[in-house]
C-alpha positions in Angstrom: 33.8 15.8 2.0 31.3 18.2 3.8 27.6 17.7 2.8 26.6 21.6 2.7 23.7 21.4 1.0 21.3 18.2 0.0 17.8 18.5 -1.9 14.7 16.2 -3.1 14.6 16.9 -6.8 12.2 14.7 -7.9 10.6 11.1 -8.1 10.6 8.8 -11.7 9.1 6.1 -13.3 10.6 6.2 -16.3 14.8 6.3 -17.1 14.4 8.5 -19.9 12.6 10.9 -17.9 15.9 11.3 -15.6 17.3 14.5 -15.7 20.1 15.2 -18.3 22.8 16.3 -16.1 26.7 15.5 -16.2 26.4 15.3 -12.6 27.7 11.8 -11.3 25.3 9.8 -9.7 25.1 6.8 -6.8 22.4 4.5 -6.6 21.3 2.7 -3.4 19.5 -0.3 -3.4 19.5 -3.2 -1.0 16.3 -5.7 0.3 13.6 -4.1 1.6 13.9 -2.6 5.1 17.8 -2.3 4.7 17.8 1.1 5.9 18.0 3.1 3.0 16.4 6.3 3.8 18.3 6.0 7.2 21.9 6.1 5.5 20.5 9.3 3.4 19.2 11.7 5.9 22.4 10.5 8.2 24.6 10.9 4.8 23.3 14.2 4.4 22.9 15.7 7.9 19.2 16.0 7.0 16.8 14.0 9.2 13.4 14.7 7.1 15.1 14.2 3.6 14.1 11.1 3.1 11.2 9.7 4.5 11.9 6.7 6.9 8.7 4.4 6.9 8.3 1.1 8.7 6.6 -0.7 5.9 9.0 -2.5 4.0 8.7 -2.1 0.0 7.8 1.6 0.4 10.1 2.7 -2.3 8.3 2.2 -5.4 10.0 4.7 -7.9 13.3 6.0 -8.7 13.8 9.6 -6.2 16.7 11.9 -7.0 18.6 13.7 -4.2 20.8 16.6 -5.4 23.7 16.5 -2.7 26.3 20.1 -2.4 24.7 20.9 -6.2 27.3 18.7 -7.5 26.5 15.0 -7.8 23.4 12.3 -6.9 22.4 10.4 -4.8 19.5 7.8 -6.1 17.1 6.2 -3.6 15.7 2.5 -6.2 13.2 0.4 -5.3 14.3 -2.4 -2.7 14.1 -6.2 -3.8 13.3 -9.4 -2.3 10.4 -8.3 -0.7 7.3 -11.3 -1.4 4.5 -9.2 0.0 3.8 -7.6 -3.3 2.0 -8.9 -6.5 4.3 -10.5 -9.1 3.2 -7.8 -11.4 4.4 -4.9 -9.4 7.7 -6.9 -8.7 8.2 -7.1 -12.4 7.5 -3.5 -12.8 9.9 -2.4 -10.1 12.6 -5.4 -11.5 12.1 -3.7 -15.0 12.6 -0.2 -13.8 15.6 -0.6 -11.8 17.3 -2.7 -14.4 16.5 -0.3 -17.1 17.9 2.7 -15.2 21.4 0.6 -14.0 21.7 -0.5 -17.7 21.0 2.8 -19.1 22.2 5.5 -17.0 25.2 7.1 -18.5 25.7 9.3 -15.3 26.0 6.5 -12.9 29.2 6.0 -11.1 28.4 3.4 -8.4 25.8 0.8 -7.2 25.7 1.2 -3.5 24.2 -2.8 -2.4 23.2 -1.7 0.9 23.2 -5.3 3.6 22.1 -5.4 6.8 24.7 -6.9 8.9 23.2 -8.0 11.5 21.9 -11.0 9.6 23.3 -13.7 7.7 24.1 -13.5 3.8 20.6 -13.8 1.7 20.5 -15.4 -1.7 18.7 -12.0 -3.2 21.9 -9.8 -2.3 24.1 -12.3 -3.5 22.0 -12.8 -7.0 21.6 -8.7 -7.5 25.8 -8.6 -6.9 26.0 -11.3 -9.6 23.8 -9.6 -11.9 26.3 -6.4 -11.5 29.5 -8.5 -11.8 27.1 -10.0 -15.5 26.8 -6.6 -16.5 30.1 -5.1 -15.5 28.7 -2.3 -13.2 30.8 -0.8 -10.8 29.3 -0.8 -7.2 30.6 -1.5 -3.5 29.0 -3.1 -0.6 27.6 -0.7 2.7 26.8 -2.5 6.0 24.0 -0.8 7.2 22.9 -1.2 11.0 25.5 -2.1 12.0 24.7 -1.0 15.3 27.8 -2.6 17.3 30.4 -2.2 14.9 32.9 -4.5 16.5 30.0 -6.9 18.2 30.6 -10.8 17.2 27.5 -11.2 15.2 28.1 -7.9 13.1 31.7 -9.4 12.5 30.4 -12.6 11.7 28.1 -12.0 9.3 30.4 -9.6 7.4 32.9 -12.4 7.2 30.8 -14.5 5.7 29.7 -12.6 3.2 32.9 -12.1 2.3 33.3 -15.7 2.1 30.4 -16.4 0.2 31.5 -13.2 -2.5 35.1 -14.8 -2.5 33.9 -18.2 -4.3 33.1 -16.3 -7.4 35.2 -13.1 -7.4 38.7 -12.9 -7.9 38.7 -9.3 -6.2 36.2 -8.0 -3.6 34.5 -4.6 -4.1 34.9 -1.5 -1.5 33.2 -2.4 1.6 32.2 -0.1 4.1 30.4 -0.2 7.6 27.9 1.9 8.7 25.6 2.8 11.7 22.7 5.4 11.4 21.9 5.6 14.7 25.2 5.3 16.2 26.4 8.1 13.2 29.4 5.5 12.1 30.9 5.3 9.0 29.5 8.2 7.1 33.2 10.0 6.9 34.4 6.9 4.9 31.8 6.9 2.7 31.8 10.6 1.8 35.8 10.4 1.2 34.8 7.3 -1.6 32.2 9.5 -3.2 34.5 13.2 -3.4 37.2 10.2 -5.0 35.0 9.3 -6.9 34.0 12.5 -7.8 37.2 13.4 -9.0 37.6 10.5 -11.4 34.4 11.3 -13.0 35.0 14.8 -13.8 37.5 13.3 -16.6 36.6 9.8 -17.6 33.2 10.2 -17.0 32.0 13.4 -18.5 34.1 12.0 -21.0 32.2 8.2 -21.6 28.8 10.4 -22.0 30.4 12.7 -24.7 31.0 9.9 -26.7 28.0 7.8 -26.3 25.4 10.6 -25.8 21.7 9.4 -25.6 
């Protein structure tokens, strides 16, 4: 897939305040600092899309990216980050749960991990709250800076490892660099798939449970 064209639409608060479009949409979500904004604007050729800060839990709301006019890309809040009030953590927990519980459009959970550090409990409790709830979603390495080095190899083993004690099947799993522009082809070729299969079953999921 070529990335031709790729737009901010707009920034939410509320689900039901998402736009009504059969369009098929991918979240991202990962910890704070995972390098979110840095896989979009290197996902979408565009380097000011989104805007790359150095404080982590900068993403407070739920901002839509329209990518070629044809599908979504959705940048959530991050989690795990203690440097917030328990009431705004709530808030953010509430909001993100009630758009990947709600959101007839979505078609994947991108869990974003940064591999060059070891598995952390809060990735491996938000992939088990998926697996609860029967969203589909795949893993993306992010940072991965030396793709082949031993500690980028490493970690991603282990998660592996850690994943495989509860799940029969692992999820897609992909590698990615935004500075060293690796992976992105990969990842564009799972989305146009995607793409594909929602132009049937998913336009047809939302006809029949509309609202």
């Amino acid at each position: 897939m070529e990335v031709k064209s790729a737009e901010y639409v707009a920034t939410y608060v509320d689900v039901n305040k998402c736009p009504e479009t059969f369009m098929p949409e991918y979240a991202l979500i990962g910890r704070s600092n995972v390098g979110k904004s840095s896989l979009i604007n290197y996902i979408c050729n565009h380097k000011g899309l989104a805007k790359v800060s150095g404080t982590p839990g900068k993403t407070q709301t739920i901002n839509y990216f329209v990518i070629n006019n044809t599908w979504h890309l959705v940048d959530l809040p991050g989690y795990g980050y203690a440097r917030r009030s328990m009431s705004e953590r709530k808030k953010w927990t509430t909001m993100i749960e009630n758009y990947l519980l709600k959101r007839k459009q979505l078609q994947y959970v991108f869990i974003l991990i940064d591999s060059r550090i070891p598995p952390q409990e809060s990735d491996l409790n938000f992939i088990h709250f998926l697996g609860e709830h029967n969203l589909p979603f795949i893993i993306v390495f992010t940072k991965a800076d030396k793709p082949g080095g031993k500690e980028t190899l490493y970690n991603i083993e282990m998660f592996k490892r850690l994943l495989q004690q509860n799940w029969d099947e692992l999820p897609d799993m992909f590698v990615t660099s935004s500075e060293r522009k690796y992976g992105k082809e990969l990842l564009l070729a799972f989305v146009e798939a995607s793409n594909k299969e929602f132009a049937t079953s998913g336009k047809k999921r939302m006809d029949e449970h509309p609202g």
